[in-house]
C-alpha positions in Angstrom: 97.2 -62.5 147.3 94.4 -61.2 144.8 95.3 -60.4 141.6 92.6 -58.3 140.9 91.1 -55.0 142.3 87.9 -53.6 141.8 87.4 -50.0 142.1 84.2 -48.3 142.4 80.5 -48.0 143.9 79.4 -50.9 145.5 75.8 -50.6 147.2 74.7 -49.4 149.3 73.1 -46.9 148.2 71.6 -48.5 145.2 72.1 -47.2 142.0 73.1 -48.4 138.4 77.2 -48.5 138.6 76.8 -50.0 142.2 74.8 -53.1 141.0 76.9 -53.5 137.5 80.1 -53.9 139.9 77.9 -56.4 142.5 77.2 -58.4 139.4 81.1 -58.3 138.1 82.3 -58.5 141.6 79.6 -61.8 142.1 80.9 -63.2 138.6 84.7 -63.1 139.8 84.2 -64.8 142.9 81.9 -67.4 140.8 85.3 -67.7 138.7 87.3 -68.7 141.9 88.7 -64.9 141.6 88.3 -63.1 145.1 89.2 -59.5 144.3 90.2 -56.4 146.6 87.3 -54.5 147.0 87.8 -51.0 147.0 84.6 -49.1 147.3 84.0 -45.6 146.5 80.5 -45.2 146.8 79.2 -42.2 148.3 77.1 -42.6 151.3 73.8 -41.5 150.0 72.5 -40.6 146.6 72.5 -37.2 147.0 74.6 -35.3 143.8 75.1 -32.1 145.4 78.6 -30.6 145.4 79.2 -30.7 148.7 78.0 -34.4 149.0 80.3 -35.5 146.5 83.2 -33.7 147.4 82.2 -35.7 150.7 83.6 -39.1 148.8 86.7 -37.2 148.7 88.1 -39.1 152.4 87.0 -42.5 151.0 88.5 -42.1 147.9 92.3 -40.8 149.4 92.3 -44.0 151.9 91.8 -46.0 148.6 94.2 -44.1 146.5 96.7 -44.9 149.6 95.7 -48.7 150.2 96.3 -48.8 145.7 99.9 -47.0 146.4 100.9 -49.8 149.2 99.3 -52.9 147.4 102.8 -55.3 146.9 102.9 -55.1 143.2 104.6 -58.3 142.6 103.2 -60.6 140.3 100.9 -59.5 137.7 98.2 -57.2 139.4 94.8 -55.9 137.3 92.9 -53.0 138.2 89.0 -53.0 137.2 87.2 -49.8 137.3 84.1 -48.6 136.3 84.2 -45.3 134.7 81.6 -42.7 136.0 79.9 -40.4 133.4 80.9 -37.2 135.2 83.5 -35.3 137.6 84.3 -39.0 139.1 86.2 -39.3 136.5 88.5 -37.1 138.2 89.3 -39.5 140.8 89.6 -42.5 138.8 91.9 -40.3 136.9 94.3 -40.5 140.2 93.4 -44.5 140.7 94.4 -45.0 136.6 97.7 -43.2 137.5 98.7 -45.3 140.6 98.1 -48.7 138.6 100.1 -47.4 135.6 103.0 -46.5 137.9 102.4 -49.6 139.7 102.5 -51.4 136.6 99.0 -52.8 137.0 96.9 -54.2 133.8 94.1 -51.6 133.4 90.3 -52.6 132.9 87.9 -49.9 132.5 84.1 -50.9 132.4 82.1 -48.2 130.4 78.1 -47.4 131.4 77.4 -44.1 130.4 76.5 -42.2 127.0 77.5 -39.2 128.5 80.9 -38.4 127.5 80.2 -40.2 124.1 77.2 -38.1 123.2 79.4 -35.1 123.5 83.2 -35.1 124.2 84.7 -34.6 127.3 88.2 -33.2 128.0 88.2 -35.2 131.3 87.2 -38.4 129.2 89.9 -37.8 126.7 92.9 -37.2 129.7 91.4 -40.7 131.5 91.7 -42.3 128.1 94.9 -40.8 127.5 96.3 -42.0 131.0 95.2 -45.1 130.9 97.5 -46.2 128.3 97.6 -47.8 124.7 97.3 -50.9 126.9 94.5 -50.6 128.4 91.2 -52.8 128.3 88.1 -50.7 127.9 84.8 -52.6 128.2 82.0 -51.3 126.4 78.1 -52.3 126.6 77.4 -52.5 122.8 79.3 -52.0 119.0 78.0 -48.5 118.8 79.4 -47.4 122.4 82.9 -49.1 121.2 82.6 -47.1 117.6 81.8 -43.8 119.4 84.2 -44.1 122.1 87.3 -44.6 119.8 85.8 -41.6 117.7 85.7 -38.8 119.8 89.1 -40.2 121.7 91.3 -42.3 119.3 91.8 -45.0 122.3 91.3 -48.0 123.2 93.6 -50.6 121.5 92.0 -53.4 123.4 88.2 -52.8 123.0 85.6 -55.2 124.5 81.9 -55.4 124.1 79.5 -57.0 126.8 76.2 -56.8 127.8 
């Protein structure tokens, strides 16, 4: 059994977030770590509304696989967090590991919701829990991040 699952985009298509979680996803199974991949990606780059409500299916077999994952032993949920609406389903992925009693990892990538704040920002923060790990690519991404939302206990920085 793996101990860890990955959430998120995972090419194809290419973009940023789908190659940061190739690169995590390629550094855990260099660590002897094989994760459960549970990819979210949508099946083009196209941002449209109607194209990413199309994730929607994907996204509520993964919910259901999360819900039905034996949750014996100490399980850790890795996510990266998206800089817009996503964060609406990884709201619902957050929930499941909490109830599940999952350790929560949340890889930040985007400036958006730190340049400005974000109600949806601040309820994933706030679900995740006081426990939660949130990753963050630099000091002044950590600094603004537990300004505008008074989180993050356990606060990483990586590059």
């Amino acid at each position: 059994m793996t101990n860890v699952i990955m959430v998120g985009a995972f090419p194809p298509p290419v973009h940023g977030m789908a190659l940061i979680n190739a690169a995590v996803l390629s550094k855990f199974r260099a660590a002897g770590i094989q994760p459960l991949v549970l990819d979210v990606a949508a099946d083009d780059l196209n941002r449209s509304f109607f194209a990413r409500l199309s994730r929607f299916p994907k996204v509520l077999r993964n919910l259901f696989l999360l819900s039905k994952i034996n949750a014996a032993g100490q399980l850790c949920l890795y996510m990266s967090v998206s800089g817009g609406m996503g964060q609406l389903y990884e709201f619902m992925f957050v929930m499941i590991a909490r109830v599940r009693n999952m350790r929560v990892f949340l890889h930040h990538h985007s400036y958006s919701y730190l340049n400005r704040y974000s109600l949806l920002t601040h309820l994933l923060a706030c679900s995740s829990g006081r426990s939660a790990n949130d990753i963050l690519l630099s000091p002044r991404m950590k600094f603004l991040f537990r300004s505008l939302y008074g989180a993050c206990n356990v606060c990483h920085v990586s590059n």
